[in-house]
LOMI-381794 format. One line per field, with one value per residue (C-alpha): residue number from 1; residue in three letters; x, y, z. Coordinates in steps of 0.02 Angstrom, whole numbers, plus 50000, padded with zeros to 5 digits. Example, Ala and Ser with C-alpha at 12.3 -4.5 7.8 and 13.67 -1.06 7.14 Angstrom:
BEGIN
k	c(1, 2);
r	c(ALA, SER);
u	c(50615, 50684);
v	c(49775, 49947);
w	c(50390, 50357);
END
This chain:
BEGIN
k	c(1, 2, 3, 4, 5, 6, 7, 8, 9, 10, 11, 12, 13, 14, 15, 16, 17, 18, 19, 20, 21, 22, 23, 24, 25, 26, 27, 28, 29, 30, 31, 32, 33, 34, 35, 36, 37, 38, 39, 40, 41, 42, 43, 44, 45, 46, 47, 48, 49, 50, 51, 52, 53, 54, 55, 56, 57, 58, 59, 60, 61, 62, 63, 64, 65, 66, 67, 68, 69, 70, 71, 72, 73, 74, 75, 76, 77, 78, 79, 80, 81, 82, 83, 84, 85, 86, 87, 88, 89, 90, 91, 92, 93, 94, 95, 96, 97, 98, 99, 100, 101, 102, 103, 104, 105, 106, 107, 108, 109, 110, 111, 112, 113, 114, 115, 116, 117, 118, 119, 120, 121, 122, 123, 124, 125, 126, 127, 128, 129, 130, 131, 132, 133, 134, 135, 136, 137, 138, 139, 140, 141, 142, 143, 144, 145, 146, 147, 148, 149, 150, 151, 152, 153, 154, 155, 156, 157, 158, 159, 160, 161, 162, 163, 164, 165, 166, 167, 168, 169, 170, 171, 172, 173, 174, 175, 176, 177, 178, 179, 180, 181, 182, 183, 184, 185, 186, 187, 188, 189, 190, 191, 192, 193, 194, 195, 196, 197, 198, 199, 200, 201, 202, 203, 204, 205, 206, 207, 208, 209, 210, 211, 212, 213, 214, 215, 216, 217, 218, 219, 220, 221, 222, 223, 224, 225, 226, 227, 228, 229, 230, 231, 232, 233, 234, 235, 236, 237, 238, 239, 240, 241, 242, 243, 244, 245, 246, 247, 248, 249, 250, 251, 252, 253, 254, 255, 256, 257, 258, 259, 260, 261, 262, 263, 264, 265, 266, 267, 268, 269, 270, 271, 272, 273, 274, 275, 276, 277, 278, 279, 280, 281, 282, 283, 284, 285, 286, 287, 288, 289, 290, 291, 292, 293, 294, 295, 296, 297, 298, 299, 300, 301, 302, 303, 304, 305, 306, 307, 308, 309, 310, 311, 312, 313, 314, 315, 316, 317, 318, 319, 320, 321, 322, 323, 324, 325, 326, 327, 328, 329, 330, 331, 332, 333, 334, 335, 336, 337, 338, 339, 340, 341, 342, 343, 344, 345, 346, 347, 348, 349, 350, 351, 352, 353, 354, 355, 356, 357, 358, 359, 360, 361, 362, 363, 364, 365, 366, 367, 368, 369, 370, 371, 372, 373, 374, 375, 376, 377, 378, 379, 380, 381, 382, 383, 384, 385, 386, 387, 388, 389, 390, 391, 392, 393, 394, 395, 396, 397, 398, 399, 400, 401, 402, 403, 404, 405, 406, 407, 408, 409, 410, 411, 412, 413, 414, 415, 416, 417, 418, 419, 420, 421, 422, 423, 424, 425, 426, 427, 428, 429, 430, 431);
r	c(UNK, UNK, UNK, UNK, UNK, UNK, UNK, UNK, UNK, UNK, UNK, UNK, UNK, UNK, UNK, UNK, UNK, UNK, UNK, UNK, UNK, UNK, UNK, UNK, UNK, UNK, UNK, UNK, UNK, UNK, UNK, UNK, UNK, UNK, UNK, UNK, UNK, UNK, UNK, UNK, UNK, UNK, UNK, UNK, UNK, UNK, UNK, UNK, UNK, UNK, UNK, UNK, UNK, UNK, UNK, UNK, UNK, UNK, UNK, UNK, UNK, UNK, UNK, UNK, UNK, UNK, UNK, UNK, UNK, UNK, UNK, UNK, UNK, UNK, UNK, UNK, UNK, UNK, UNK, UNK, UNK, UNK, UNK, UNK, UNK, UNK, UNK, UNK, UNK, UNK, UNK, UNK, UNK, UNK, UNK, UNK, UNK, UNK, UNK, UNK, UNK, UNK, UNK, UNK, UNK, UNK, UNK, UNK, UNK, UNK, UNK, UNK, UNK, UNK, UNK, UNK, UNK, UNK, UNK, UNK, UNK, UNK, UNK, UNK, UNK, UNK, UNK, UNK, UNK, UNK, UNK, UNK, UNK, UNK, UNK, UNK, UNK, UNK, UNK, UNK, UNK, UNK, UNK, UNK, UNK, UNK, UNK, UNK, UNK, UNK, UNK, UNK, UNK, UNK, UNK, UNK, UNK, UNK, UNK, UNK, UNK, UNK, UNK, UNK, UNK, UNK, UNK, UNK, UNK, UNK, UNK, UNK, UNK, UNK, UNK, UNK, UNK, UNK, UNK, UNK, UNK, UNK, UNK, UNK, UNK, UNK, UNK, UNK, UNK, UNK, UNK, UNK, UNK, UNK, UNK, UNK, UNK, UNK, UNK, UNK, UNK, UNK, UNK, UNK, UNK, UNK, UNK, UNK, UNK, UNK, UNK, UNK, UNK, UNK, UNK, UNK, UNK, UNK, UNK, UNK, UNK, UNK, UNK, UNK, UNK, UNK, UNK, UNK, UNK, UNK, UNK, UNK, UNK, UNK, UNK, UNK, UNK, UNK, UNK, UNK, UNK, UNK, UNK, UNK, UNK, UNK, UNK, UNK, UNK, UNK, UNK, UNK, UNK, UNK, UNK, UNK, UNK, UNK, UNK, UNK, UNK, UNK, UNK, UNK, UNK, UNK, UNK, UNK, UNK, UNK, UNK, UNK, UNK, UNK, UNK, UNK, UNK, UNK, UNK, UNK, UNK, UNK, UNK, UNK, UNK, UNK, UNK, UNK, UNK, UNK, UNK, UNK, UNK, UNK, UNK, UNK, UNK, UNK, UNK, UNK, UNK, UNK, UNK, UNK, UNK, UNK, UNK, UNK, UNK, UNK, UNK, UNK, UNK, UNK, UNK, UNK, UNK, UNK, UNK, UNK, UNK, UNK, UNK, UNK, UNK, UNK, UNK, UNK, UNK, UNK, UNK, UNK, UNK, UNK, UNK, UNK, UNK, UNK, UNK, UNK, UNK, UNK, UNK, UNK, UNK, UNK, UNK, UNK, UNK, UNK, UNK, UNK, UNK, UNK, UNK, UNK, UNK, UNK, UNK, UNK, UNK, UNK, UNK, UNK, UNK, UNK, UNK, UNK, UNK, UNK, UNK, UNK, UNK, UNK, UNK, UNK, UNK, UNK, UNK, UNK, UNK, UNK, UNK, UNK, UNK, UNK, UNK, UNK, UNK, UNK, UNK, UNK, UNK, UNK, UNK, UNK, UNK, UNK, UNK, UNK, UNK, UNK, UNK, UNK, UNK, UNK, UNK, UNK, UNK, UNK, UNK, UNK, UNK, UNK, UNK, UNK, UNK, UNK, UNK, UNK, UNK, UNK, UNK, UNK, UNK, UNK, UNK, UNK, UNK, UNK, UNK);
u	c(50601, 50658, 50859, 50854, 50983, 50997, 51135, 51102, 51050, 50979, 50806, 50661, 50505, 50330, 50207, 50028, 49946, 49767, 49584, 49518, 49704, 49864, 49993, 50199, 50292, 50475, 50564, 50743, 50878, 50939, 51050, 50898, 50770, 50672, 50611, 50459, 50537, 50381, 50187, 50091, 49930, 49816, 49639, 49658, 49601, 49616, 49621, 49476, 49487, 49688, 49709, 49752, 49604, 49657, 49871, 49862, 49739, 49846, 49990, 49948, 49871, 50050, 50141, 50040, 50064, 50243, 50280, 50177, 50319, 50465, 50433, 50381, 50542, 50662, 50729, 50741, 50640, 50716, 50651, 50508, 50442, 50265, 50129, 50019, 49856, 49694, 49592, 49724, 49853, 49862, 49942, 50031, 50109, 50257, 50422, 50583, 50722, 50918, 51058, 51210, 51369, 51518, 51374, 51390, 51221, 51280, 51205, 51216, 51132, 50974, 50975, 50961, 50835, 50725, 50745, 50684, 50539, 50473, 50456, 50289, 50189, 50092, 49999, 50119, 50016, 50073, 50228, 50323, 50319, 50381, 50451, 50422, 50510, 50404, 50548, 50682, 50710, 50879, 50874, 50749, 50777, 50626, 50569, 50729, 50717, 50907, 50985, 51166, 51310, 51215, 51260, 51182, 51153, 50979, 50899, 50710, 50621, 50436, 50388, 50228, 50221, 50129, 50107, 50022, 49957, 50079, 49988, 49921, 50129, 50173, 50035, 50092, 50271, 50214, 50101, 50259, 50408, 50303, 50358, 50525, 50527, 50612, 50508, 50654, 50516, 50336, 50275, 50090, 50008, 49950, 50144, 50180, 50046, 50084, 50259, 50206, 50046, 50096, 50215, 50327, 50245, 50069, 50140, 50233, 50089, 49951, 49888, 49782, 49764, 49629, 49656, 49509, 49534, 49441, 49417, 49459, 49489, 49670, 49703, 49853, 49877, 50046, 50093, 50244, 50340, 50281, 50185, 50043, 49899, 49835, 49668, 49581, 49407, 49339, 49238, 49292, 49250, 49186, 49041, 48988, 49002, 48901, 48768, 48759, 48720, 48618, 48509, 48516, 48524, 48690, 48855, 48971, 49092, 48977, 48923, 49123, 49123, 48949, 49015, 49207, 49118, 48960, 48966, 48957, 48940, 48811, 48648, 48642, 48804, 48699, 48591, 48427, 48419, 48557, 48564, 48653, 48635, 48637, 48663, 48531, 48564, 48524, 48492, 48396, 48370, 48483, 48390, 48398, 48404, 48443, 48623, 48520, 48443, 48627, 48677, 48560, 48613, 48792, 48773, 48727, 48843, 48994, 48891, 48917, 49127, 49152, 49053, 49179, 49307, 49260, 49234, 49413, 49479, 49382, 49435, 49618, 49614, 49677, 49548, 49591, 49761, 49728, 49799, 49826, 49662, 49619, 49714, 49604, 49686, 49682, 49537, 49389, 49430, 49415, 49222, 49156, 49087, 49214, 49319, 49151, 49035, 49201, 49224, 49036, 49035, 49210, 49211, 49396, 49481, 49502, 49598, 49652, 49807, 49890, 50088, 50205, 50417, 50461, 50485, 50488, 50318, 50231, 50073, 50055, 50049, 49964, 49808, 49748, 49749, 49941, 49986, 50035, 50151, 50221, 50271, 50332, 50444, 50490, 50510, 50640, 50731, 50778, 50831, 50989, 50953, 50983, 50822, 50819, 50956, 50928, 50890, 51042, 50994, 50856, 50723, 50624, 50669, 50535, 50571, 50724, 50775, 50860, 51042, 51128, 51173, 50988, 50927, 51046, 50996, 50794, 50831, 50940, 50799, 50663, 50767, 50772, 50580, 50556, 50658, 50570, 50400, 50480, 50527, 50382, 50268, 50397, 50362, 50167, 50182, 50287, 50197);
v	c(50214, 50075, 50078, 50097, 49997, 50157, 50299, 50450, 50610, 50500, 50548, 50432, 50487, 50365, 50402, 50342, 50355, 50319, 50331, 50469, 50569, 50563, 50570, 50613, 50595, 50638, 50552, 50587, 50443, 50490, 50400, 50342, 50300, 50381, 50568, 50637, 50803, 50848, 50803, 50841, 50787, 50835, 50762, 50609, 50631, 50518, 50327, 50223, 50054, 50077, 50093, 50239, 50287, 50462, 50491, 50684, 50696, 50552, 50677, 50825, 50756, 50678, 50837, 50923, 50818, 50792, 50984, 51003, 50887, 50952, 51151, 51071, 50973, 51088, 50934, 50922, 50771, 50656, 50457, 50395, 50220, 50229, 50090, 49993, 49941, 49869, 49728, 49649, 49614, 49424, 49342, 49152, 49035, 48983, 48870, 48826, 48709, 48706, 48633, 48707, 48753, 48695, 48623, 48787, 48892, 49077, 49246, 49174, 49005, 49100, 49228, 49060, 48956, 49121, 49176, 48977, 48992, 49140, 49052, 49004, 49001, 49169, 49265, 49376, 49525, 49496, 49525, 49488, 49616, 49548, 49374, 49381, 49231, 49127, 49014, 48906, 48722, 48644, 48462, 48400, 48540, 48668, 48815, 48913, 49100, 49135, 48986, 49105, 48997, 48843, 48660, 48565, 48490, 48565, 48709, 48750, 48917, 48943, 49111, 49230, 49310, 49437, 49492, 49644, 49669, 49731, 49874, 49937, 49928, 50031, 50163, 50209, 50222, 50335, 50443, 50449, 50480, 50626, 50700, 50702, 50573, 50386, 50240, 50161, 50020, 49974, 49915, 49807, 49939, 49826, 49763, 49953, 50008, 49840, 49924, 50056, 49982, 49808, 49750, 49612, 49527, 49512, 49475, 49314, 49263, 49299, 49449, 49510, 49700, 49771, 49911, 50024, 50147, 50239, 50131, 49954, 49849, 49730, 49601, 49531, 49415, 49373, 49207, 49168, 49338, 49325, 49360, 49220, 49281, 49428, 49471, 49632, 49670, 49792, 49883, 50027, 50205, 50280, 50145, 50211, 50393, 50354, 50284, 50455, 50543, 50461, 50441, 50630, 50706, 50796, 50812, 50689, 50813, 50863, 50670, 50628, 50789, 50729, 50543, 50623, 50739, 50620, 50460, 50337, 50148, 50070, 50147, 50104, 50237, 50373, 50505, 50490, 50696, 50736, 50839, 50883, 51016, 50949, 51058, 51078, 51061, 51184, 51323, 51234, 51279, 51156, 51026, 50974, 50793, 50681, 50583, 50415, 50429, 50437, 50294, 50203, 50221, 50206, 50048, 49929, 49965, 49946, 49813, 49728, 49765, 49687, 49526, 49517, 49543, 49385, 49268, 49325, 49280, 49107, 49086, 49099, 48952, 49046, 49118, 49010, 49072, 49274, 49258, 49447, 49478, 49613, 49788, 49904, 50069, 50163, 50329, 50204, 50151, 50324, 50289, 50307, 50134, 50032, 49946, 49907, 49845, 49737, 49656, 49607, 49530, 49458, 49404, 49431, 49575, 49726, 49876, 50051, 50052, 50213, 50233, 50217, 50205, 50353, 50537, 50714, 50800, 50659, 50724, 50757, 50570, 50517, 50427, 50271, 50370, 50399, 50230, 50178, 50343, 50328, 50144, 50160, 50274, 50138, 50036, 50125, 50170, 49959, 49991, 50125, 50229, 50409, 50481, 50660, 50797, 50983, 51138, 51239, 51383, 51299, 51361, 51250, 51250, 51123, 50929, 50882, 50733, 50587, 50565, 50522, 50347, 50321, 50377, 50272, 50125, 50157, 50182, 50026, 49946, 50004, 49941, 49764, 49764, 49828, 49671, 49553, 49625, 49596, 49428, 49387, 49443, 49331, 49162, 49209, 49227, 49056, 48958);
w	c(50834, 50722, 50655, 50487, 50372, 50241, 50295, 50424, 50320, 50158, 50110, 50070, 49988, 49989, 49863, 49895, 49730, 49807, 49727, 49811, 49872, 49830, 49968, 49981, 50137, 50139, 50285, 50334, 50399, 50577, 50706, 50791, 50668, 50506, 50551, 50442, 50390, 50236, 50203, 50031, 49986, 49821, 49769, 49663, 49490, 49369, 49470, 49495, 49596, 49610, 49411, 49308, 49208, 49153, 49146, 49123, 49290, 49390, 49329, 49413, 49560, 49593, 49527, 49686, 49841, 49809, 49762, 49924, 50022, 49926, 49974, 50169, 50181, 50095, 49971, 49782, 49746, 49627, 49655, 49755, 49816, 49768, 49818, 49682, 49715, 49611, 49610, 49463, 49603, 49648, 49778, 49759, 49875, 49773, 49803, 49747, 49751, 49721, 49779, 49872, 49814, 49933, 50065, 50146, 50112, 50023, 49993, 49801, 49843, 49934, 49768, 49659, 49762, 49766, 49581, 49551, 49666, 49547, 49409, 49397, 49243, 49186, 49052, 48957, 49035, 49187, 49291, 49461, 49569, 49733, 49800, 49975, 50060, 50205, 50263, 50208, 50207, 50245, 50199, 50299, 50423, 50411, 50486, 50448, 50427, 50386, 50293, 50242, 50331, 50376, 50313, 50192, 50018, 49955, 50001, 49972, 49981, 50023, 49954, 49903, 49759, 49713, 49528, 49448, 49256, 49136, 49086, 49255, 49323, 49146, 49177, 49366, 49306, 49166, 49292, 49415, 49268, 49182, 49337, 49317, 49436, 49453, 49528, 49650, 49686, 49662, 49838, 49873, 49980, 50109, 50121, 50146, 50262, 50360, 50372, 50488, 50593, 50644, 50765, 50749, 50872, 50796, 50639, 50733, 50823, 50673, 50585, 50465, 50401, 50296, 50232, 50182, 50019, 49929, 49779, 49851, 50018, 50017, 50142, 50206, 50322, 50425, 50527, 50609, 50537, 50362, 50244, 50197, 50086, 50012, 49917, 49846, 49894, 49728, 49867, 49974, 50043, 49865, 49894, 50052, 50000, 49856, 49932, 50040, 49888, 49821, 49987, 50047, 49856, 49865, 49768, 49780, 49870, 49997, 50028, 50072, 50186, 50276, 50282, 50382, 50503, 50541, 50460, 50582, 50544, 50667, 50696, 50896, 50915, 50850, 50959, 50856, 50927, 50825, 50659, 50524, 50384, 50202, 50059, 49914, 49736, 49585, 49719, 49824, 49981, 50130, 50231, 50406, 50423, 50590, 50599, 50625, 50436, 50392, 50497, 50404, 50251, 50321, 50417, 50263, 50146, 50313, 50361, 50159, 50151, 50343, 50272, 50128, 50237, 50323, 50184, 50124, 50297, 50289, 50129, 50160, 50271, 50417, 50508, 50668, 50651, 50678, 50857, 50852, 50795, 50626, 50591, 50508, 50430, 50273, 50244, 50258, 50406, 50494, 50514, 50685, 50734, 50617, 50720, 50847, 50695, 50616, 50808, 50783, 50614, 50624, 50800, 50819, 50908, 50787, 50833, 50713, 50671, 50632, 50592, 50719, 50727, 50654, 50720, 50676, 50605, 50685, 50716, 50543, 50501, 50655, 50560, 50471, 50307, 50325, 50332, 50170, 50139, 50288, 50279, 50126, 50189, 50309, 50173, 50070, 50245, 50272, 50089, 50060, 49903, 49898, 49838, 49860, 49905, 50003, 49917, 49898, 50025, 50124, 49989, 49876, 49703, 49643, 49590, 49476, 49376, 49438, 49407, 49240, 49294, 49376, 49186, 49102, 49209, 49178, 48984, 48982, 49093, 48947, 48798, 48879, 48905, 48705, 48665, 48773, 48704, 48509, 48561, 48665, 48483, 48377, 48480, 48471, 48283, 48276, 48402);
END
């Protein structure tokens, strides 16, 4: 397992607020690494594409899984790192340039070069949500990944941002907070998933993930350690399991339950022998149908997200640099045949990723679908924040409020964002 930089016995909590289920992991910091200690996981009601479309349903949904972690861990949750996902994410190669105080590159020169490199110009609807540095340029000396301590007069950052809609970050936060819970950090779900399926190795040598949920498909893709584009794909597993519905005349719930046990995403994998019951509707009587008819209508749509997969990989410019080939993960990516029809359109090497680094309950987390709560565990471990505490007596006594200092910081933190929206409506008015 990975050393973590946050202190032995601190608890971290991901939240994966998905479109179809809503997932807590608790992970606990030991001497060796981050050890998963509590699952939850609750139907998602209430999201659609990775946006909140219904608060009070996104509410309980959330209110469940974690509850669900809390009383398996044994921990009072108080703050979580939750991911963010939707099709109004957008991804930006961005730079910036400063020069450097006492030609000796500091912790406070790097903070200034970055802060400059986010700058960009933006629609007051949207916001900053992470400034991911690429590499650093030292004079004329480039290709440097940590500039604190070395010489020089200017410094220059390459970063990617990545920036969300106003009102998509503000509905999350409301979602998690009606919990009685704090939001230590939004994370990019790909960024988090990515986290806990890739190795530092493939992201050196080229990368990309695609990570299948319910609602939508993100792409990342790494090169030489970092992070280098990322796109959202408003198609994902909901699609598919639509599509079985419609074509075999069942409930929606019945369609996703077909699609887990037999789905399967190329027709030529399929025993043409084999059968499957399907539930009538109204009190109709159940039919028998054969797996292939469902492979039919499985392999087209599967066939449709792996083509859009490709022309956001071509699109990127850096198809030819995928030296490590594609990472699929997330629910949608659970599909028998996926990773065998994706080598066929894509003509890369594709593998399944599913979490790894971490200990404890591991079998528990052991799958594609896990990987976003489980790296964002990861996440908040390289990140020291005390996020939950035990139950007094080893019993669950449900989730509490964060501290009095965390809720003066978040009501300091909402007075200065009621002032920039009075000043942002003043220059509007002016202007």
């Amino acid at each position: 397992m990975e050393r973590p930089s946050a202190k032995p016995g601190e608890i971290i909590v991901g939240l994966d607020i998905g479109s179809t289920t809503v997932r807590a992991v608790v992970g606990e910091i030991g001497t060796d690494g981050v050890d998963i200690t509590g699952v939850g996981e609750a139907r998602s009601r209430g999201m659609r594409k990775g946006v909140v479309v219904n608060i009070e349903s996104t509410q309980q949904s959330i209110r469940e899984a974690v509850d669900k972690a809390s009383m398996m861990a044994g921990v009072q949750i108080a703050t979580v790192f939750s991911g963010i996902a939707g099709s109004h994410l957008r991804g930006v190669n961005s730079h910036g340039i400063v020069s450097i105080a006492n030609h000796e590159c500091s912790r406070e020169d790097v903070d200034r070069v970055l802060d400059q490199a986010r700058r960009i110009s933006m629609p007051l609807d949207r916001t900053v949500i992470h400034v991911l540095p690429q590499d650093f340029v030292i004079d004329q000396q480039d290709g440097v990944r940590e500039p604190v301590g070395m010489s020089g007069v200017r410094i220059e950052a390459r970063v990617h941002l990545v920036t969300a809609a106003v009102s998509s970050v503000q509905n999350v936060t409301k979602c998690i907070e009606r919990c009685n819970l704090h939001v230590t950090e939004l994370v990019l779900t790909p960024l988090a998933s990515a986290e806990a399926v890739l190795t530092d190795d493939e992201k050196e040598i080229g990368v990309a993930l695609v990570d299948i949920g319910g609602g939508a498909t993100d792409v990342v893709i790494y090169s030489e350690g970092s992070l280098r584009h990322t796109a959202v794909l408003p198609i994902g597993g909901e699609n598919l399991t639509n599509d079985i519905a419609a074509g075999l005349r069942t409930p929606a719930s019945e369609a996703e339950r077909i699609k887990v046990r037999y789905g399967c995403a190329m027709r030529s994998m399929v025993d043409p022998e084999e059968t499957l019951e399907v539930p009538g509707v109204g009190g109709r009587p159940s039919r028998t149908l054969s797996r292939d008819y469902l492979a039919s209508i499985a392999e087209p749509r599967m066939d449709e997200l792996f083509q859009c997969i490709a022309q956001a990989l071509h699109s990127s410019g850096m198809i030819d640099r995928l030296n490590a080939g594609v990472v699929l993960c997330g629910g949608g990516s659970l599909l028998e045949g996926s990773v065998e029809l994706a080598e066929q359109i894509l003509q890369i090497p594709v593998r399944r990723g599913v979490p790894t680094g971490v200990g404890g309950m591991v079998e528990m987390v052991r799958s594609p679908a896990m990987a976003t709560a489980v790296g964002l565990v990861k996440y908040g471990a390289a990140r020291p924040a005390r996020i939950a505490v035990p139950s007094t007596a080893g019993t669950y006594q449900g989730p509490v409020k964060a501290s009095a200092a965390t809720e003066a910081r978040a009501q300091a933190a909402g007075g200065d964002a009621h002032w920039m929206t009075k000043f942002r409506g003043w220059l509007s008015e002016v202007f």
